[in-house]
C-alpha positions in Angstrom: -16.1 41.0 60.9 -16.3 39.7 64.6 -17.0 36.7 65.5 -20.9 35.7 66.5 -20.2 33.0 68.5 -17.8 33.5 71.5 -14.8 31.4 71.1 -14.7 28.3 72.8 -11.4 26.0 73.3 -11.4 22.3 72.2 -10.3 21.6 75.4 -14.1 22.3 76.9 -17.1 20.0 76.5 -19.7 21.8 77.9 -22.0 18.5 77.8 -19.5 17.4 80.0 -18.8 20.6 82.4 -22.3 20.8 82.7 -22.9 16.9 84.2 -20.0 17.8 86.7 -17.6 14.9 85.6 -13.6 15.9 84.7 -12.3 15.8 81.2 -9.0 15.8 79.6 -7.9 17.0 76.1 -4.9 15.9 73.9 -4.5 18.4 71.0 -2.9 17.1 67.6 0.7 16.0 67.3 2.8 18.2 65.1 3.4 15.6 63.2 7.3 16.7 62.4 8.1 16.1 65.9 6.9 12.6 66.2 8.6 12.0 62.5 12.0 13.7 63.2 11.6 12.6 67.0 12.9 16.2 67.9 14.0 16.5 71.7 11.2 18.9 73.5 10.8 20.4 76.5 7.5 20.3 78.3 6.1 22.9 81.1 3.4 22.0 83.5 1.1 24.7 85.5 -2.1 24.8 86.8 -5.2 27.1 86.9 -8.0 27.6 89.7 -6.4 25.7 92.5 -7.9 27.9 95.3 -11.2 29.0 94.3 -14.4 27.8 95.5 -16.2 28.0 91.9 -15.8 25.9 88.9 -12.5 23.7 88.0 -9.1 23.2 88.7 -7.1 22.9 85.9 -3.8 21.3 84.7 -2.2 22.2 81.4 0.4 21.1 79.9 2.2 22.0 76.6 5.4 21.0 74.6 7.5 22.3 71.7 11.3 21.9 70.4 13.7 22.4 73.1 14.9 25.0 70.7 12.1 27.5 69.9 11.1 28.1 73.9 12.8 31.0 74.1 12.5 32.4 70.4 9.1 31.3 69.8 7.4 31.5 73.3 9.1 34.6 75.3 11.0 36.5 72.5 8.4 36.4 69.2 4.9 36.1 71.2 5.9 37.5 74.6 4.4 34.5 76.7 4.6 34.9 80.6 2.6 33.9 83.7 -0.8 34.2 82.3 -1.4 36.2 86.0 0.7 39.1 84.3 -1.3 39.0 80.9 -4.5 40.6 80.6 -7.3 38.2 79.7 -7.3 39.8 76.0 -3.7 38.7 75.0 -4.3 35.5 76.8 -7.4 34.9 74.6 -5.2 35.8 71.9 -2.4 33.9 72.6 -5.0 30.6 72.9 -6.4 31.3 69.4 -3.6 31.1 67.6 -2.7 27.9 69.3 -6.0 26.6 67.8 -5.6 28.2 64.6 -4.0 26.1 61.2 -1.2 27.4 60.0 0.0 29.6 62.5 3.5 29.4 63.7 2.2 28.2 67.3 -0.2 25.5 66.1 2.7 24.4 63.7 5.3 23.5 66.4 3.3 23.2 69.6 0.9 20.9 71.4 -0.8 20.9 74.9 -2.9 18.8 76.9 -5.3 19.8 79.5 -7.0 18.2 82.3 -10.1 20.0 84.0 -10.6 18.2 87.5 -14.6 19.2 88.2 -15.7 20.1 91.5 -17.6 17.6 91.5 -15.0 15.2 91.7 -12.4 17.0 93.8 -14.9 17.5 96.5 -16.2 13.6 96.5 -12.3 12.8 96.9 -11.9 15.1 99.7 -15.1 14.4 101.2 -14.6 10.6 101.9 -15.6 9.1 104.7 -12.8 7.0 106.1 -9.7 9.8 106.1 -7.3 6.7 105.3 -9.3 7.2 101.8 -9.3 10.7 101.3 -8.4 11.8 97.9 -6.3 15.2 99.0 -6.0 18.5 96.4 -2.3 17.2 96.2 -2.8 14.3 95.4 -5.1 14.5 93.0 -2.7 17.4 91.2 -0.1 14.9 91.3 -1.7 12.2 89.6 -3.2 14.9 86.8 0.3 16.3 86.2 1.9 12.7 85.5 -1.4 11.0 83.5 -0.8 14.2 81.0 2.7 13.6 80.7 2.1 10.1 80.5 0.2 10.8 77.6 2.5 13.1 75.8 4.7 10.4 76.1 2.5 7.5 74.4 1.4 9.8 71.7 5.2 9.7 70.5 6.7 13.1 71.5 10.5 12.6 72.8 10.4 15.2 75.9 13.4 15.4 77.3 13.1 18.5 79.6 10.5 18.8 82.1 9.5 21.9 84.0 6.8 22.3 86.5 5.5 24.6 88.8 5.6 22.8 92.2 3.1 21.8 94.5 4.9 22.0 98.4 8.2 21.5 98.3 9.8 21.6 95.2 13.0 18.8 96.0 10.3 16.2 96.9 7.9 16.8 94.7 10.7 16.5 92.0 11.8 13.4 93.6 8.7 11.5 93.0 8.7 12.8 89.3 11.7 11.5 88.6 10.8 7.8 90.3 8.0 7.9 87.3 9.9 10.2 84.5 13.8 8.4 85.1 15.0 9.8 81.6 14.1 12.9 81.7 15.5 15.9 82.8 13.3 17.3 86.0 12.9 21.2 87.2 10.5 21.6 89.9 10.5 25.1 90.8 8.9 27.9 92.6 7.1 30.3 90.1 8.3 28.4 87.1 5.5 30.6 85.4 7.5 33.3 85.0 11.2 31.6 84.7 10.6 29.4 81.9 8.4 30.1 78.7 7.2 26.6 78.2 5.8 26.8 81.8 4.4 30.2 80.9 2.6 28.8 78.0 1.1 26.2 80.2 -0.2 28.3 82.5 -2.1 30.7 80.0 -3.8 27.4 78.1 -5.1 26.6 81.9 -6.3 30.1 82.8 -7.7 30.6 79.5 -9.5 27.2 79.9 -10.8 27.6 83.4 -12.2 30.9 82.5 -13.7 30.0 79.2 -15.4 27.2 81.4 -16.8 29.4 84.3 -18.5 31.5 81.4 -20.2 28.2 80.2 -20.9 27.2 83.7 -22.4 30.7 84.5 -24.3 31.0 81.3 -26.3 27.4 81.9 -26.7 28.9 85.4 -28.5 32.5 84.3 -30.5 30.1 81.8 -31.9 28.4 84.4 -32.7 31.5 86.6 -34.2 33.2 83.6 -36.7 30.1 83.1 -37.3 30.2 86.7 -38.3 33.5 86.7 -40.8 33.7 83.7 -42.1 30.3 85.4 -42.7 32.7 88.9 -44.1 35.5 87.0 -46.5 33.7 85.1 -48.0 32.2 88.2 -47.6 36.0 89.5 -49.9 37.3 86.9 -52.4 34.4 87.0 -52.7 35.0 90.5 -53.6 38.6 89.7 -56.4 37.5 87.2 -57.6 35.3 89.3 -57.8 38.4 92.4 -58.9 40.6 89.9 -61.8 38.1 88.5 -62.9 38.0 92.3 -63.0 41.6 92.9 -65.3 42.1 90.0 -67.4 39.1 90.7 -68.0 41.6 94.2 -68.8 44.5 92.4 -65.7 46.0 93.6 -62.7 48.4 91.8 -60.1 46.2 89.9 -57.0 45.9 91.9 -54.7 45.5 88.9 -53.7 49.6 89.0 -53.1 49.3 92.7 -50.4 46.2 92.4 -48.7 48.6 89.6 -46.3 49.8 92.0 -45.8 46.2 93.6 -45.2 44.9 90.3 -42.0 47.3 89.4 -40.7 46.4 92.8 -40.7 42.9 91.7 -39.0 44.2 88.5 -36.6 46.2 90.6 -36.2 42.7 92.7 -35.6 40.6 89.7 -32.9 43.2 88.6 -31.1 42.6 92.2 -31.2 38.9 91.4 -29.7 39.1 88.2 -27.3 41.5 90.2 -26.0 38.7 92.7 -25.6 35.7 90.0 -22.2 37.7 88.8 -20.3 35.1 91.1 -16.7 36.7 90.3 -13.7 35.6 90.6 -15.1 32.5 92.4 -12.0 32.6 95.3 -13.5 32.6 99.0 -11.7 35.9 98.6 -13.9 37.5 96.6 -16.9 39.7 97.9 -19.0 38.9 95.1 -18.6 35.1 95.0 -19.8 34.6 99.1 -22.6 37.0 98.2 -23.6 35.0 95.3 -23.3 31.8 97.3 -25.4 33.0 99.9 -28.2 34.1 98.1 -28.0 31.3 95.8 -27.9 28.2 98.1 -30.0 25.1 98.0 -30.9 24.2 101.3 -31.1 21.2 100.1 -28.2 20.5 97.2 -26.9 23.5 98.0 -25.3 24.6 94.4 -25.0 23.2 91.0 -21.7 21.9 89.1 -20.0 24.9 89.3 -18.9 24.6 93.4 -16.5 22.4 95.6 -18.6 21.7 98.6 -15.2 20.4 100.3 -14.0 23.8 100.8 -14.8 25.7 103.9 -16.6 28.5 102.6 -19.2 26.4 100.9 -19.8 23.7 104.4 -19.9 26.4 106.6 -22.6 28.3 104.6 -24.1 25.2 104.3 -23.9 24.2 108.2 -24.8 28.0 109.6 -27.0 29.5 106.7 -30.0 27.6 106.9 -29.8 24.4 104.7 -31.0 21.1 106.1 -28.9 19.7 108.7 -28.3 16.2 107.9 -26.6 13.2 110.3 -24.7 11.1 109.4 -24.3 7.9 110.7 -20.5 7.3 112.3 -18.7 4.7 110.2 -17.8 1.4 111.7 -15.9 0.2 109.5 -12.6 0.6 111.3 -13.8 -0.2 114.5 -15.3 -3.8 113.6 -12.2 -5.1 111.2 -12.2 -8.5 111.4 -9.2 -10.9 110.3 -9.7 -13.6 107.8 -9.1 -16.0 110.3 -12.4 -15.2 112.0 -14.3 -16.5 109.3 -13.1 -19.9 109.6 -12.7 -20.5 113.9 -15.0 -22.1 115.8 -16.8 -20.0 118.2 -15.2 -20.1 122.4 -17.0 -18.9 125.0 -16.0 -15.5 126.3 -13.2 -17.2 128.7 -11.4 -19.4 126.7 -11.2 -16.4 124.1 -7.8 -15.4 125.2 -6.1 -19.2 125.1 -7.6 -19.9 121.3 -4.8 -21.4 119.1 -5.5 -20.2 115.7 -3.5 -22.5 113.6 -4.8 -25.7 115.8 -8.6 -24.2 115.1 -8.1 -23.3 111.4 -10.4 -26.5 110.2 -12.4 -26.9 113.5 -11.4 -27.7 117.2 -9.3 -30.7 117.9 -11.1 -33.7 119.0 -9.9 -35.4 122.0 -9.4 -39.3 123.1 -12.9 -39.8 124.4 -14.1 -39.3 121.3 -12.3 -43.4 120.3 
């Protein structure tokens, strides 16, 4: 019999998707790996880095350095989850979450879902000496869930990651944090090394399963919008028709028939544009649904990283409320400590001030005895 609810990974909150903070999720220890401390290898990859819509996330999973290639490529034919059609990769996820399959038995993962909420208030700082880059905050995602793999208990000795820039120094400053394990930063590491692969289809299956829970609160609150309009629609019609008859004239109600299926028709064509996509800039569909979907005000909901261009420019050029923002001064008034504790010159001694001698006031001379 099918299943009638759709399946949802433990590695979504939607409470927490919906509020636009990040989460991250540890799945179970096998425990045999923690008892026997079996060496592992671990693969790192990342889902939803470019798109506009909904979050970026970071997976990453673990097994015995042994069963990669038997378990992961050979037996269940893992590879970059971009080659897999979103069916197997649904597949593939469920058995990871399933008791007493072969996968759950011998495998973890971790995951951590970076909102857009939180990578566009790091990119969006005001003082660029504090801006929170994408890099960056990839960087610090990929080593906290290693980190954590780590304190659980697992004994990972081989690391492989798909890079982010160069792969030599981005390997470099994983092996500053990681000394004792063995580091491969590659290029498409997705499709060289199964653990990688396996990675990369918990993160696309994750990110995807989220943009369905992110869209689905969004239609809710469209559909409620829209019985809220018509409602107010048909009292308004009452109300004109009450009027007309109060006149002694013909009841307008058959007359606004056609008017009515065009705002039918016209509710159809909204429901037609929420279909965001793909959410990448890229994508016809996603720019459409951002266009006709925009706050002029807040713009969007949860689902969208106002850092990227797509969403600013839209926001700057399609209407929305142009806010200024005051410049920040910070930088340009930054005072030394010392300030706080001199004695205040007038404007032409300012140059011949001794610090030091005016740390605890000026000196006091001899007329002063």
């Amino acid at each position: 019999m099918a299943d009638s609810q759709p399946f949802l990974p433990p590695t979504i909150s939607p409470p927490v998707l919906l509020s636009g903070a990040s989460q991250t999720y540890f799945s179970p220890i096998p425990a045999h790996l923690v008892a026997d401390n079996t060496p592992c290898c671990l693969g790192v990859d990342e889902a939803g880095r470019g798109p506009v819509l909904g979050p970026m996330v970071y997976s990453a999973f673990y097994l015995p350095l042994t069963l990669s290639d038997p378990l992961l490529k050979q037996k269940h034919s893992f590879d970059d989850s971009k080659v897999l059609t979103p069916a197997v990769r649904l597949s593939l996820m469920k058995d990871l979450c399933t008791d007493e399959t072969e996968l759950h038995h011998n495998c973890g993962y971790a995951t951590s879902s970076l909102s857009p909420l939180s990578i566009s208030s790091g990119m969006l700082k005001a003082s660029k000496s504090h801006m929170y880059n994408l890099n960056q905050q990839a960087m610090d995602a990929t080593i906290a869930l290693i980190k954590g793999i780590y304190e659980r208990g697992v004994n990972v000795t081989d690391i492989f990651i798909d890079t982010i820039g160069q792969p030599a120094a981005y390997q470099k400053k994983l092996e500053r944090v990681f000394p004792t394990a063995k580091i491969t930063v590659a290029k498409k590491a997705d499709s060289l090394y199964p653990v990688v692969s396996a990675a990369s289809v918990v993160a696309k299956v994750t990110r995807d399963i989220a943009l369905e829970v992110l869209w689905a609160d969004r239609s809710k609150q469209m559909r409620k919008r829209k019985r809220k309009d018509e409602a107010a629609r048909t009292e308004k019609r009452a109300k004109l028709d009450t009027d007309a008859m109060d006149v002694d004239e013909p009841s307008q109600t058959q007359g606004e028939s056609p008017e009515g299926e065009n705002e039918e028709e016209e509710d159809d064509k909204t429901n037609e544009a929420m279909a965001w996509g793909s959410g990448y800039p890229s994508d016809s569909k996603c720019v459409t649904w951002l266009k006709q979907n925009m706050h002029p005000v807040f713009g969007w909901g949860p689902e969208c990283r106002f850092s990227w261009g797509t969403a600013k420019d839209m926001l700057e050029t399609k209407g929305a409320v142009k806010v200024d923002w005051p410049e920040g001064e910070d930088d340009q008034e930054t005072q030394k400590l010392t300030d706080f504790f001199m004695t205040k010159t007038d404007s032409s001694e300012d140059q011949n001030v001794d610090e030091l001698g005016t740390w605890f006031g000026t000196p006091a001379g001899v007329e002063c005895f």
